[in-house]
N, C-alpha and C positions, 0 to 999 in steps of 0.2 A: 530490548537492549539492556544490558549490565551495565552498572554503574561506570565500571573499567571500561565499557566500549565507549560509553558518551565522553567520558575523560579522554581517551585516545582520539576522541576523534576530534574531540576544541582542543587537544596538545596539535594533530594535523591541518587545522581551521588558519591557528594563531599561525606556525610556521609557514602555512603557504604563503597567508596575506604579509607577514614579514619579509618574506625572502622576493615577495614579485608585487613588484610596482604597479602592474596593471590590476592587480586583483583591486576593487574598491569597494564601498560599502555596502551597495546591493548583493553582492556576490556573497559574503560573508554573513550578512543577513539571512538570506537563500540555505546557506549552507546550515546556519544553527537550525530557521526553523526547521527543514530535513531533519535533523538530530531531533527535534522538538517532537514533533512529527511521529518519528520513528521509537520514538523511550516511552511517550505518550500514550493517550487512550486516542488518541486521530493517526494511530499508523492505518498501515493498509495489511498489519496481520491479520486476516480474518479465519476463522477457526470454523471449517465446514466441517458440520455432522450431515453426511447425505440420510435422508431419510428414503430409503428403498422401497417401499409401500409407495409412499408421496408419488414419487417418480414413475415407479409401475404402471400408474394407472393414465397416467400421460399416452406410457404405449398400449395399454388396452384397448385406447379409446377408438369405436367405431364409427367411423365417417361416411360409411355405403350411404345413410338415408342422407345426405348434404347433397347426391346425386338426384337422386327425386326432384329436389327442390327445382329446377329448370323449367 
């Protein structure tokens, strides 16, 4: 997140909890950490390099002798 995105989003936090009565403090809590969350090193961006070897070899793998075993 951008600087500008976290600000627009406690400028939409403050308004909503202002304008509606029911919103109360857990909610608003909830919502910054998200923001916190999300600007943070604890988002859920995660930045997959697939390593295509690694995975390969997944499908190479021969399973016929697992039949023997019986």
């Amino acid at each position: 997140m951008t600087l500008q995105q976290v600000i627009d989003e406690l400028k939409n936090i403050k308004e909503q909890a202002t304008n509606d009565e029911e919103i109360g403090k857990n909610s608003v809590l909830e919502a910054i950490t998200d923001i916190i969350l999300d600007a943070g090193d604890g988002g859920l961006d995660f930045d997959m390099d697939f390593d295509d070897d690694h995975y390969g070899s997944f499908e190479e793998t021969d399973f016929s002798s697992l039949a023997d075993m019986d």
